[in-house]
DRENZAZA-475399 format. One line per field, with one value per atom (N, C-alpha, C): residue in three letters; atom name; x, y, z. Coordinates in pm, 1 decimal. Layout:
<marbas>
residu <- [ALA, ...]
atome <- [CA, ...]
xx <- [X, ...]
yy <- [Y, ...]
zz <- [Z, ...]
</marbas>
This chain:
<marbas>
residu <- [UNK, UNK, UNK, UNK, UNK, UNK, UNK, UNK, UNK, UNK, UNK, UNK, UNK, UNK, UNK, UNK, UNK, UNK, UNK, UNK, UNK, UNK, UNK, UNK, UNK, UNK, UNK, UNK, UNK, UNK, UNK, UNK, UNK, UNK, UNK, UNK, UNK, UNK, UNK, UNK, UNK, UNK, UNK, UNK, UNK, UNK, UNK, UNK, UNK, UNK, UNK, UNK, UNK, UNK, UNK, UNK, UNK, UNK, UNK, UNK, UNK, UNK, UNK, UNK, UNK, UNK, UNK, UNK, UNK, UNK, UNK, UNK, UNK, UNK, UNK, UNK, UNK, UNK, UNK, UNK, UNK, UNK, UNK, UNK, UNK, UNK, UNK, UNK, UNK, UNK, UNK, UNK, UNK, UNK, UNK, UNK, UNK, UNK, UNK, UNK, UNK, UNK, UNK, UNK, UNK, UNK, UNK, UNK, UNK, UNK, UNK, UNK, UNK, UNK, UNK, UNK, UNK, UNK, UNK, UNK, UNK, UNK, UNK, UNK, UNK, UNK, UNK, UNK, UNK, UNK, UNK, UNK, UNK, UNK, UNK, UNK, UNK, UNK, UNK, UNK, UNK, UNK, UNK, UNK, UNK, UNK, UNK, UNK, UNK, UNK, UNK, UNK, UNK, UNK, UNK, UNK, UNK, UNK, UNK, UNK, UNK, UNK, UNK, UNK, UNK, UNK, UNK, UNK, UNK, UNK, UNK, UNK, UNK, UNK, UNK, UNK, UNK, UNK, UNK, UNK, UNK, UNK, UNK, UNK, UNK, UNK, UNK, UNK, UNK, UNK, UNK, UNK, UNK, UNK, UNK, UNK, UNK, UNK, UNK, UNK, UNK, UNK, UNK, UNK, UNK, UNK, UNK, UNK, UNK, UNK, UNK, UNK, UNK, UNK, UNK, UNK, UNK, UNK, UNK, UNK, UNK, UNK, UNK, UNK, UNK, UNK, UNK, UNK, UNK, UNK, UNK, UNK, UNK, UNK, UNK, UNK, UNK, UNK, UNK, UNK, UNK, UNK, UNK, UNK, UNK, UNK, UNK, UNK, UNK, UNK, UNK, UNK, UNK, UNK, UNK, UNK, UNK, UNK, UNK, UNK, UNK, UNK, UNK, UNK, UNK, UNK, UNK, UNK, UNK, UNK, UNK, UNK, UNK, UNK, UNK, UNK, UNK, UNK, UNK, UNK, UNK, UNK, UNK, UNK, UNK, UNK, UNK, UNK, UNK, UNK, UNK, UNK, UNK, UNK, UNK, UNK, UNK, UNK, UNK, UNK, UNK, UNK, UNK, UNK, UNK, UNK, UNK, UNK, UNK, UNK, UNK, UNK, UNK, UNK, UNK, UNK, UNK, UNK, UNK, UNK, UNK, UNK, UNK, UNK, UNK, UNK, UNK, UNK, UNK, UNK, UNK, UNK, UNK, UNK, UNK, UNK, UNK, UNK, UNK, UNK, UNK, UNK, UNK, UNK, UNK, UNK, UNK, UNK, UNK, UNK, UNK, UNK, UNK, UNK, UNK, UNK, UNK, UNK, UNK, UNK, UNK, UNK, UNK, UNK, UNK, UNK, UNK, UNK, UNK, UNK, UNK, UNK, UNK, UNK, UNK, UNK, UNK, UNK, UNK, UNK, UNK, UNK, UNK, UNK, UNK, UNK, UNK, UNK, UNK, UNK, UNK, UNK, UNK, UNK, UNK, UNK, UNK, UNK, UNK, UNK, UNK, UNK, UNK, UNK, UNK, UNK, UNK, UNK, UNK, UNK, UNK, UNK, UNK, UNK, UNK, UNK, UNK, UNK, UNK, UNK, UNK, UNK, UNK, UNK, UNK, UNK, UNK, UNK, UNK, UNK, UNK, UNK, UNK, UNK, UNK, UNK, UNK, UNK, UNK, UNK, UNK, UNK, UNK, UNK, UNK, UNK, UNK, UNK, UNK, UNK, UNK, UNK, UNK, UNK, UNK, UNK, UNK, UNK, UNK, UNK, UNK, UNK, UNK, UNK, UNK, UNK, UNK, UNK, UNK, UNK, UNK, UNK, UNK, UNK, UNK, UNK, UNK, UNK, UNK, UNK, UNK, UNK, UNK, UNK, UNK, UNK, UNK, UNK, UNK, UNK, UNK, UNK, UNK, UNK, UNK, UNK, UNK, UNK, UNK, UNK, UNK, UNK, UNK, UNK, UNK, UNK, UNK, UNK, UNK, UNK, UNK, UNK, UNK, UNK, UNK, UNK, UNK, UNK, UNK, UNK, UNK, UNK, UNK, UNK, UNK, UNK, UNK, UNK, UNK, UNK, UNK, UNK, UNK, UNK, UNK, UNK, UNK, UNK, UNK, UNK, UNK, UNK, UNK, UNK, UNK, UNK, UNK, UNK, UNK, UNK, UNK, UNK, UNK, UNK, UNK, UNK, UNK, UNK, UNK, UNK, UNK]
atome <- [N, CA, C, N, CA, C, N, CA, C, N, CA, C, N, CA, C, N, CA, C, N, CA, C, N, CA, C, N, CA, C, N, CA, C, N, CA, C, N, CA, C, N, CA, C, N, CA, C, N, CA, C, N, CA, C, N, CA, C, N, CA, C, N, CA, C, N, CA, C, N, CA, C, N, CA, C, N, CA, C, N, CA, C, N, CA, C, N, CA, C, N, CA, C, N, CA, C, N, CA, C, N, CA, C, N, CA, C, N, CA, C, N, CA, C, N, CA, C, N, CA, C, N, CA, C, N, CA, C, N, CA, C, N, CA, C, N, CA, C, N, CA, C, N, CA, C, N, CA, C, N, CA, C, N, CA, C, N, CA, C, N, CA, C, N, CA, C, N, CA, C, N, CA, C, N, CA, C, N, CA, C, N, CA, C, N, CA, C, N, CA, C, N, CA, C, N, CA, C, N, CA, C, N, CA, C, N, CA, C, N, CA, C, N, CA, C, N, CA, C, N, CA, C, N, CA, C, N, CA, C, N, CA, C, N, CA, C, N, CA, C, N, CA, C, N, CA, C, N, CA, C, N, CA, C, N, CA, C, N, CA, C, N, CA, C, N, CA, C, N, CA, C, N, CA, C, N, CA, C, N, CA, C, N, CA, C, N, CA, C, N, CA, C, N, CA, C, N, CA, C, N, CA, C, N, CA, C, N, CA, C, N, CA, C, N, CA, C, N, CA, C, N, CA, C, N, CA, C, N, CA, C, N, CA, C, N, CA, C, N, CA, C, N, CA, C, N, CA, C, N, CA, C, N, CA, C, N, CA, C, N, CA, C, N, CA, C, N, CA, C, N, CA, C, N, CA, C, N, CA, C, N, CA, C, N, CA, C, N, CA, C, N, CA, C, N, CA, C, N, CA, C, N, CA, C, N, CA, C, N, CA, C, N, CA, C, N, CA, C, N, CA, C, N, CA, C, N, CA, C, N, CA, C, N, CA, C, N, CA, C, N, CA, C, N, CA, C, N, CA, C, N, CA, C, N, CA, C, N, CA, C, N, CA, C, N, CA, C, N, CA, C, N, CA, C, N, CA, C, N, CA, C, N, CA, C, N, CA, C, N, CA, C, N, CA, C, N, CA, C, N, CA, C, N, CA, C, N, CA, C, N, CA, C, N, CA, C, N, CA, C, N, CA, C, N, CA, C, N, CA, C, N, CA, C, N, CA, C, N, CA, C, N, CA, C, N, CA, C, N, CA, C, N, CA, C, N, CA, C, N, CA, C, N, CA, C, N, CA, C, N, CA, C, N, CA, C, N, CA, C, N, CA, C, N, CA, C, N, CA, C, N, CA, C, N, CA, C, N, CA, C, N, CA, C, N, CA, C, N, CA, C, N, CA, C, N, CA, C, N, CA, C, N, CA, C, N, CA, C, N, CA, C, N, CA, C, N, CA, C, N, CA, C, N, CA, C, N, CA, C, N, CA, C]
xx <- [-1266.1, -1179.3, -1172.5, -1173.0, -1176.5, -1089.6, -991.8, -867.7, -842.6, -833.9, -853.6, -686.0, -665.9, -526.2, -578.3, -476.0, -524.7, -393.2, -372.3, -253.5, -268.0, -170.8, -196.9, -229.1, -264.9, -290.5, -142.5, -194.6, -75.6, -4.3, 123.3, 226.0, 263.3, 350.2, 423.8, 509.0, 588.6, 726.1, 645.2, 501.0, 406.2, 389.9, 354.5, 364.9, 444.1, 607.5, 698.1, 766.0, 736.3, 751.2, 895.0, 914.9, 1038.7, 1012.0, 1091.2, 1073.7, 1096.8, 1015.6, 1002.4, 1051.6, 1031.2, 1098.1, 1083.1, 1177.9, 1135.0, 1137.7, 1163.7, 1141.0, 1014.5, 1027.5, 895.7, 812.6, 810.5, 672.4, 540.3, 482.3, 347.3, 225.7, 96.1, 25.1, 25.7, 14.9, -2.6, -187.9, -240.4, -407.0, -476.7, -415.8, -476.1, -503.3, -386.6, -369.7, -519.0, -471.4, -607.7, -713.5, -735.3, -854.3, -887.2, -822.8, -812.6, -861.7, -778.7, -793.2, -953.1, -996.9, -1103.1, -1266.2, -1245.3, -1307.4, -1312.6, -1205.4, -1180.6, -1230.2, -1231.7, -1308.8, -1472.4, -1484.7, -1668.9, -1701.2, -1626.0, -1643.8, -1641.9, -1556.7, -1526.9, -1617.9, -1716.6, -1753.2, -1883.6, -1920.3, -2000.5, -1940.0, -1802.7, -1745.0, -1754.9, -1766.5, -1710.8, -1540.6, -1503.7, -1362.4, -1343.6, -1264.9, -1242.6, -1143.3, -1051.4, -851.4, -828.6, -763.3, -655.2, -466.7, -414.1, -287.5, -227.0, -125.1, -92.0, 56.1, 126.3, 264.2, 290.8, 415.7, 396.6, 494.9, 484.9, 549.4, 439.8, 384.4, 328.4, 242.6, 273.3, 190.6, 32.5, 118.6, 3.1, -73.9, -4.1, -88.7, -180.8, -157.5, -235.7, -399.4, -365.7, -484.9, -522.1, -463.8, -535.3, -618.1, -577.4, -636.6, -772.6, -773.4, -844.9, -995.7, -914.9, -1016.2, -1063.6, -1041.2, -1089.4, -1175.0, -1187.2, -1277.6, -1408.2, -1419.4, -1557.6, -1575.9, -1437.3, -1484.6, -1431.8, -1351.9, -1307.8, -1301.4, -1185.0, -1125.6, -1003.6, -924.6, -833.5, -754.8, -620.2, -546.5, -373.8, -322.3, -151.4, -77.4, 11.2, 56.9, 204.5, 274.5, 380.4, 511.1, 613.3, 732.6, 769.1, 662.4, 704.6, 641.3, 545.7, 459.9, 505.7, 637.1, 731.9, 738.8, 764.3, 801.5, 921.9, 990.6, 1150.9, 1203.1, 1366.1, 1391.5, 1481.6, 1496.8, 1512.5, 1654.3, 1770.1, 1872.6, 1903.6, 1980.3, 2019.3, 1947.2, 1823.6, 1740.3, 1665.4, 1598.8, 1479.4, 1526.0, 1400.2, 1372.0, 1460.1, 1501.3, 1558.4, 1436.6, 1448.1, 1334.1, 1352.0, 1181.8, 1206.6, 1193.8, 1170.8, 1147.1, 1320.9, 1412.3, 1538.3, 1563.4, 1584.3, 1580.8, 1696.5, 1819.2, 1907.3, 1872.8, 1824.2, 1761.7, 1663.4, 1563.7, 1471.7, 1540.4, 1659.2, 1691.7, 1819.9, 1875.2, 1946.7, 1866.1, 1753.8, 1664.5, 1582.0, 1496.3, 1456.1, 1561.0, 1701.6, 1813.6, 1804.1, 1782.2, 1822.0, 1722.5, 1572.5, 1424.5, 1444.8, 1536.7, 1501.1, 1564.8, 1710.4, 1789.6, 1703.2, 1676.3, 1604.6, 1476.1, 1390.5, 1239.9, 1229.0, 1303.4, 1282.9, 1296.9, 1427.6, 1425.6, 1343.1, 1264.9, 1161.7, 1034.3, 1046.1, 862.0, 834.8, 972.6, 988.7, 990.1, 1025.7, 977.2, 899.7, 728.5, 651.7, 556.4, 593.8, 507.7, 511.3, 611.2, 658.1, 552.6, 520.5, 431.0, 277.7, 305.2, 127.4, 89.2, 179.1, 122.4, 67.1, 124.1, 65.9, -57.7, -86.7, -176.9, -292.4, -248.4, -364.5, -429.2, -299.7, -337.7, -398.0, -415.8, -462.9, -626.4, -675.6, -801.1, -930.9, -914.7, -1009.9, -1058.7, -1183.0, -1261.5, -1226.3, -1247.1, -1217.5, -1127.8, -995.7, -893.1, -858.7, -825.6, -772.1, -600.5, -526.7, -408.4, -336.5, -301.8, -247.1, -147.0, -89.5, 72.1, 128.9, 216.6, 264.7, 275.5, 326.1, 281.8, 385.2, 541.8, 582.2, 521.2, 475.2, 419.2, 292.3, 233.0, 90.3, 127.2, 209.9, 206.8, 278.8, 384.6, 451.8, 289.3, 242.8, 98.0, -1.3, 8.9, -78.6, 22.5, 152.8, 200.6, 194.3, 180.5, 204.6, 40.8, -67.1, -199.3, -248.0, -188.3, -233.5, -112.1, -31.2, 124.2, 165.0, 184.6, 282.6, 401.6, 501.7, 632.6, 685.6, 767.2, 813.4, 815.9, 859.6, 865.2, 715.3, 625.8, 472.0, 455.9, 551.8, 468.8, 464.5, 509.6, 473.6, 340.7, 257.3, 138.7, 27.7, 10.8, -41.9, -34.9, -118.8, -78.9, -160.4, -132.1, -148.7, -145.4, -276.3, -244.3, -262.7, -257.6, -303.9, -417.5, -434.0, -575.5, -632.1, -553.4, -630.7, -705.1, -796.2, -828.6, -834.4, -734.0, -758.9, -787.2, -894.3, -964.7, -945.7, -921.2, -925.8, -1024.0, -1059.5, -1150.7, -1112.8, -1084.8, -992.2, -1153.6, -1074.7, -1170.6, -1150.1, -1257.2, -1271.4, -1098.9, -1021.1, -903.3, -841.6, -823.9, -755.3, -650.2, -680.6, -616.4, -693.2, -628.4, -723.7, -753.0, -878.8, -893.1, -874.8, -877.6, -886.0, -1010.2, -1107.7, -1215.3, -1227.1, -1131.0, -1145.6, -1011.1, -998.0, -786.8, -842.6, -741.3, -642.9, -787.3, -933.8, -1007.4, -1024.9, -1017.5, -1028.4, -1119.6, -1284.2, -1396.8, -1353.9, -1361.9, -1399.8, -1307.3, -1236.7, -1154.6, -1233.5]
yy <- [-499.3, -407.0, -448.4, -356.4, -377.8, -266.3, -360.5, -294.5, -279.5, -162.6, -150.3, -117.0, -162.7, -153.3, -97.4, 3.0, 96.2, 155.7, 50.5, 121.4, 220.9, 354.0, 451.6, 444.9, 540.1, 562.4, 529.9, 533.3, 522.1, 625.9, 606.5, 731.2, 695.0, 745.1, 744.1, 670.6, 608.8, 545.1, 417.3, 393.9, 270.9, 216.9, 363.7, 317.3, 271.5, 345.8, 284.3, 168.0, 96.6, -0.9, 35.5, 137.4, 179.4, 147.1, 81.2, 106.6, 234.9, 285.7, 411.2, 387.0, 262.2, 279.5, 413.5, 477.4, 598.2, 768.4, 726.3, 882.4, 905.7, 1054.0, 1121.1, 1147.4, 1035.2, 1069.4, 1087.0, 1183.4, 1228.4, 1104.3, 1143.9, 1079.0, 1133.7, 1055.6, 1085.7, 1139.9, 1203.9, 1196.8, 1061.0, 996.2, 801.9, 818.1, 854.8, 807.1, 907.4, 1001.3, 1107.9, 1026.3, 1008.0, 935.8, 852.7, 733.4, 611.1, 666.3, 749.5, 743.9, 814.2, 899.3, 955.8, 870.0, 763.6, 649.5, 598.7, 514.8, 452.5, 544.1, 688.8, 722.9, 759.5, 736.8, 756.8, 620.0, 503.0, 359.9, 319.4, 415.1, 421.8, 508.0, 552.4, 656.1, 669.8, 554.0, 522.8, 404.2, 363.7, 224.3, 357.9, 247.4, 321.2, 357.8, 401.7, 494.0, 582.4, 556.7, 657.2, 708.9, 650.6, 724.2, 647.0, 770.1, 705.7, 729.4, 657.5, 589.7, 655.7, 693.7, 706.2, 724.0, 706.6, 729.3, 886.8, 918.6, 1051.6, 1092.4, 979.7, 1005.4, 1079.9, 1169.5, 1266.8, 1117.9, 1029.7, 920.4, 873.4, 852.4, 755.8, 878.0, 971.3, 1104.9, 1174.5, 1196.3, 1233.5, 1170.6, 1031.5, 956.9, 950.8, 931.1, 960.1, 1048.9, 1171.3, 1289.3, 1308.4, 1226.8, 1224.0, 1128.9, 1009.0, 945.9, 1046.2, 1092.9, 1190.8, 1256.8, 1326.3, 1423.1, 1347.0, 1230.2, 1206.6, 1146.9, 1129.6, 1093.9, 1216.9, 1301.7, 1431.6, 1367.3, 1248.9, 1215.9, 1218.7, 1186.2, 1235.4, 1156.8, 1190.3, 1166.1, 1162.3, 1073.7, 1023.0, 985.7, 1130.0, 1053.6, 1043.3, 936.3, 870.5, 807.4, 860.2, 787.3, 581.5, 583.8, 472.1, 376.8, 445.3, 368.7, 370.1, 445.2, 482.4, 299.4, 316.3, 212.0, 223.9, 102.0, 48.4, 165.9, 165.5, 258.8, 136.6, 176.7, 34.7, 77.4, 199.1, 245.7, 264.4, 203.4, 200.1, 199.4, 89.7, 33.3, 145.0, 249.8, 338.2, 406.6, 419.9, 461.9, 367.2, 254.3, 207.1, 104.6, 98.0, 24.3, -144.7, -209.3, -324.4, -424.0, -379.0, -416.0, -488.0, -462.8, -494.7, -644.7, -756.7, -872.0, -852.2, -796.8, -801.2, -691.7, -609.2, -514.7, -616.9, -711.9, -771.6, -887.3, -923.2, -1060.0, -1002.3, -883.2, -843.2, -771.6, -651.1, -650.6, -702.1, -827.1, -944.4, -970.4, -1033.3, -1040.6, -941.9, -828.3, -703.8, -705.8, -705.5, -733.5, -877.0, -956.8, -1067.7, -1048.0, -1037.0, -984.9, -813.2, -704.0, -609.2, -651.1, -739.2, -794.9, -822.6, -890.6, -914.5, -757.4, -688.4, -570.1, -503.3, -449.9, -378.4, -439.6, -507.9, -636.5, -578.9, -603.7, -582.0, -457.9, -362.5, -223.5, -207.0, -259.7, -168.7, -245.1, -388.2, -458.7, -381.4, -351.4, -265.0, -161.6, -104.3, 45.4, -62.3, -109.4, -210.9, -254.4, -264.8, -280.3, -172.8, -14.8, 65.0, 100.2, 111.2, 124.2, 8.2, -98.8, -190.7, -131.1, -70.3, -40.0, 71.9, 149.8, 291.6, 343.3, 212.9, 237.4, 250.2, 268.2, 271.5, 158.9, 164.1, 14.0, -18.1, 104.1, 85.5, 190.6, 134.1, 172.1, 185.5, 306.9, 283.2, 290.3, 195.9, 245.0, 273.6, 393.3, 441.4, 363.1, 316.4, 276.4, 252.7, 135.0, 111.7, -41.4, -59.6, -217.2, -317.7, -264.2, -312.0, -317.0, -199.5, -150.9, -266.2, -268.3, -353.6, -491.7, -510.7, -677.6, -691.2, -620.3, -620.7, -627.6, -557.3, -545.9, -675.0, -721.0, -843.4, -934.3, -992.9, -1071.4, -1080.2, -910.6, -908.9, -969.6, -928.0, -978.4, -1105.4, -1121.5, -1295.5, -1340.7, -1342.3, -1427.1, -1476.5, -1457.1, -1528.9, -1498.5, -1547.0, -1520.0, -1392.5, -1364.4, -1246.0, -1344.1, -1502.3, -1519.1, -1545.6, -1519.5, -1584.5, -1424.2, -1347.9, -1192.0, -1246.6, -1285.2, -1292.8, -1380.3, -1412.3, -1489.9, -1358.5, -1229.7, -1098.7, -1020.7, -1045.1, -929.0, -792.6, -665.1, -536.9, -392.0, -412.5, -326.8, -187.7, -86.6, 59.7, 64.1, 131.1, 190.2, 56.7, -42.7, -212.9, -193.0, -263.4, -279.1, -424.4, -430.9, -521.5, -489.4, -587.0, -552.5, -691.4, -687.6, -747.2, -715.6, -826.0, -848.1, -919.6, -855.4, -913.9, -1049.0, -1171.4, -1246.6, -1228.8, -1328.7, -1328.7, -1375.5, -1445.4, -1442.1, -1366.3, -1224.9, -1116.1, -1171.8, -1279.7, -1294.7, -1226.1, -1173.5, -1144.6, -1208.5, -1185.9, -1291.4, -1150.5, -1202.1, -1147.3, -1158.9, -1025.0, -1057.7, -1018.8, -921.3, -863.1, -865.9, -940.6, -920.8, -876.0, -762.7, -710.0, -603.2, -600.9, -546.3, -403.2, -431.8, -283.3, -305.9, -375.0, -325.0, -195.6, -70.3, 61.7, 96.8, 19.5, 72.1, 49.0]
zz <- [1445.7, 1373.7, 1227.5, 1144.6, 1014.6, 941.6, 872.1, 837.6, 681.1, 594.6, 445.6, 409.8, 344.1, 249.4, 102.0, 91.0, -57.6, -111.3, -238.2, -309.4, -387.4, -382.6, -450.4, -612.7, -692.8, -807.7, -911.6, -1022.1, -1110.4, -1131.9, -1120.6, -1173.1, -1307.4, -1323.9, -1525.6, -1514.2, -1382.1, -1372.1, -1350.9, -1332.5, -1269.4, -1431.8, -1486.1, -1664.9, -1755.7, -1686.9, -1746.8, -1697.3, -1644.4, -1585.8, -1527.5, -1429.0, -1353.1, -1198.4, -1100.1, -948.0, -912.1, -834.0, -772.2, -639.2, -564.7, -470.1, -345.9, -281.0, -182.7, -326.3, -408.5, -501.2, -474.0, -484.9, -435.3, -558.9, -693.3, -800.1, -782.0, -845.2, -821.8, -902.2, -881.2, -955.4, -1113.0, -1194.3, -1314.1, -1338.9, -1465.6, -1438.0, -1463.8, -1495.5, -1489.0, -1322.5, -1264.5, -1143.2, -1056.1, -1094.0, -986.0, -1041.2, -1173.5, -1204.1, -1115.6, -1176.8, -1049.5, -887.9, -827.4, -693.3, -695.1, -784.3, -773.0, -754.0, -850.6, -870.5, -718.5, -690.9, -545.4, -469.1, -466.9, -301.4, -314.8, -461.0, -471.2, -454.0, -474.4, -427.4, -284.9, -208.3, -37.0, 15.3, -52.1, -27.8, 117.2, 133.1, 229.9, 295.9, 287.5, 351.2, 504.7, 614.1, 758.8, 752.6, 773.7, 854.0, 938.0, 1060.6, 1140.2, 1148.1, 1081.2, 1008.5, 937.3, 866.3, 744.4, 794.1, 759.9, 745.6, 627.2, 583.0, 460.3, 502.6, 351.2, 306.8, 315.0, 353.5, 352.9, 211.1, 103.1, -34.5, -142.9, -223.1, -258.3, -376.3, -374.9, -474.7, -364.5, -270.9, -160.0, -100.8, -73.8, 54.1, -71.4, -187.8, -283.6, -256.1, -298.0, -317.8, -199.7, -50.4, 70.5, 37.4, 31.8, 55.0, -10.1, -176.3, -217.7, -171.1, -104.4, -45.3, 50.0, 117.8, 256.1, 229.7, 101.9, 91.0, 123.1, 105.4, 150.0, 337.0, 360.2, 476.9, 616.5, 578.7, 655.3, 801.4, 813.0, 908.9, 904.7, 1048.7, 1098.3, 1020.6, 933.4, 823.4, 884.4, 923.3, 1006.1, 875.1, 847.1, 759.4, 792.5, 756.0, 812.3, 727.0, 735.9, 643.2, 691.1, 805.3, 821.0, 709.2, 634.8, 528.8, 397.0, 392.4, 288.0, 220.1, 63.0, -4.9, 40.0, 54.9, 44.6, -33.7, -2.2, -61.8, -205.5, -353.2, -397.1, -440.8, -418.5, -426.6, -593.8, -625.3, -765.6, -892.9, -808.7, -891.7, -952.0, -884.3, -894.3, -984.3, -1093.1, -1196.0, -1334.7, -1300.6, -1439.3, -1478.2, -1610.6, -1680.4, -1599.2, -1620.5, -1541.5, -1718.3, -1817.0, -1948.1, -2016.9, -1907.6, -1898.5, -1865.0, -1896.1, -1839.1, -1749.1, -1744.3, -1661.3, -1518.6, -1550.3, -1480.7, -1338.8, -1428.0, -1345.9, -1266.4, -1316.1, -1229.6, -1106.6, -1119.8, -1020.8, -919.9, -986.9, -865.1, -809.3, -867.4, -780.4, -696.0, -662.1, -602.0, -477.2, -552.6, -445.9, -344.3, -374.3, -300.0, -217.0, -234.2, -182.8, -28.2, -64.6, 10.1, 120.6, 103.5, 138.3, 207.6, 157.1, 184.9, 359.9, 411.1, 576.8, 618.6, 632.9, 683.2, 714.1, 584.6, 562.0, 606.2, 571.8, 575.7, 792.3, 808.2, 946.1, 1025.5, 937.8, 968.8, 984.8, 862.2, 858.3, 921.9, 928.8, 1051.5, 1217.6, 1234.8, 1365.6, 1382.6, 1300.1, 1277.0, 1235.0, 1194.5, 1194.0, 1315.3, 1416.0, 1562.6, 1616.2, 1597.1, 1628.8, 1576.2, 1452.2, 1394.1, 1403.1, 1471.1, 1495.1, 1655.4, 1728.7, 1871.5, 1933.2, 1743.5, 1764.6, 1864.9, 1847.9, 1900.7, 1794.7, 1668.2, 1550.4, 1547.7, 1513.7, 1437.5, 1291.9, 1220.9, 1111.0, 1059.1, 983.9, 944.7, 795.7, 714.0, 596.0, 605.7, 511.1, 502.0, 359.6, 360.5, 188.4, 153.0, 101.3, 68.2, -48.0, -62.6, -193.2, -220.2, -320.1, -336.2, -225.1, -205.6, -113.5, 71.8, 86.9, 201.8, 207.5, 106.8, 133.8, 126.1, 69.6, 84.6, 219.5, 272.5, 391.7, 474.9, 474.3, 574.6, 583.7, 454.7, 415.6, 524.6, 479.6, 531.4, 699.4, 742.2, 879.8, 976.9, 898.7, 918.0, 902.0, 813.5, 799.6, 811.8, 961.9, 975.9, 909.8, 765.0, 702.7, 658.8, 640.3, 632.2, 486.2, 527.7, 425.0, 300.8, 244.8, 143.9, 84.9, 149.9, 74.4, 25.1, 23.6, -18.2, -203.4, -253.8, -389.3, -439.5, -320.4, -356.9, -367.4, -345.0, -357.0, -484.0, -555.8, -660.5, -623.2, -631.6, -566.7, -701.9, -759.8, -836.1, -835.4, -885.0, -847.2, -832.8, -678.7, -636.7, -598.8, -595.2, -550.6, -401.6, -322.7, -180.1, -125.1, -39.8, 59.3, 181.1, 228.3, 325.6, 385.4, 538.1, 649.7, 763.3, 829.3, 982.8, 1067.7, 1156.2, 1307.2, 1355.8, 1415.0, 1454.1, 1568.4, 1667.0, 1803.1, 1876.5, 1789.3, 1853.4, 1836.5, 1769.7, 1751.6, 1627.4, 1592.7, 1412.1, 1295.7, 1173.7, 1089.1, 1011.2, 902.3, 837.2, 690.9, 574.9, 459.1, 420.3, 364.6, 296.1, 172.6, 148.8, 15.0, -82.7, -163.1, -225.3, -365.3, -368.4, -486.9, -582.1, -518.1, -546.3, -603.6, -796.0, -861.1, -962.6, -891.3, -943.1, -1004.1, -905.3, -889.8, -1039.7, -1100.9, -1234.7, -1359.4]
</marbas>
């Protein structure tokens, strides 16, 4: 089994350095760019489903990946970014801004990490060999952590940038291994 992680394209709030969190922002045209790039780069990888966010940033760039592979496409709120409450949409260019919502993520981080690991069992049990999953930068590192068992606090050893790919390969013990991190050749 071989498992692809794909963060969506850039939005304007990705530009303004704002958390988006569960708001439903679109891609910006950086962003279609971006995702456009990434699926002529995917464009001959194997897939037999895609995974996606059902927030209009991640299902965008799904969709866009699809056009080349016109498979079966699940898209799911369980792949939803955290929702970041207060935080979403205030500038992160704020030093007070960044040290209360670091606070807030730290506190939030198990919950969630634990949600979307919950729904990564299914999606490991789906029966596919090879898997894409759309998401967001919280969603993917939650995924990273849940694949390579490591604890919700190692999620800050991942950096995850727009349209990035990580790619995983299940070994003979059904652990995965990482083969590909934070990969945006395709930019």
């Amino acid at each position: 089994m071989r498992i692809t992680t794909i963060r969506h394209g850039e939005t304007n709030w990705n530009r303004e350095r704002k958390p988006q969190g569960s708001c439903d922002i679109e891609l910006n045209e950086t962003g279609i760019s971006q995702a456009k790039k990434l699926a002529t780069r995917l464009a001959h990888e194997p897939c037999d489903i895609i995974y996606t966010s059902d927030l209009l940033r991640a299902k965008k760039t799904a969709e866009i990946i699809n056009e080349y592979h016109g498979v079966e496409m699940v898209v799911s709120p369980q792949l939803r970014e955290s929702s970041f409450g207060e935080f979403e949409g205030k500038s992160l260019n704020d030093p007070e801004v960044v040290t209360a919502f670091g606070k807030f993520l730290d506190e939030r981080a198990p919950v969630y990490f634990a949600q979307v690991q919950n729904y990564l069992k299914e999606i490991v049990s789906c029966g596919k060999e090879n898997i894409f999953i759309v998401g967001h930068f919280g969603t993917i590192r939650a995924i990273i952590c849940g694949l390579l068992a490591l604890p919700v606090e190692d999620r800050g050893l991942f950096a995850i940038g727009n349209t990035a790919i990580h790619t995983f390969k299940k070994r003979d013990d059904d652990s995965f291994a990482m083969i590909l991190e934070n990969d945006i050749e395709h930019l």
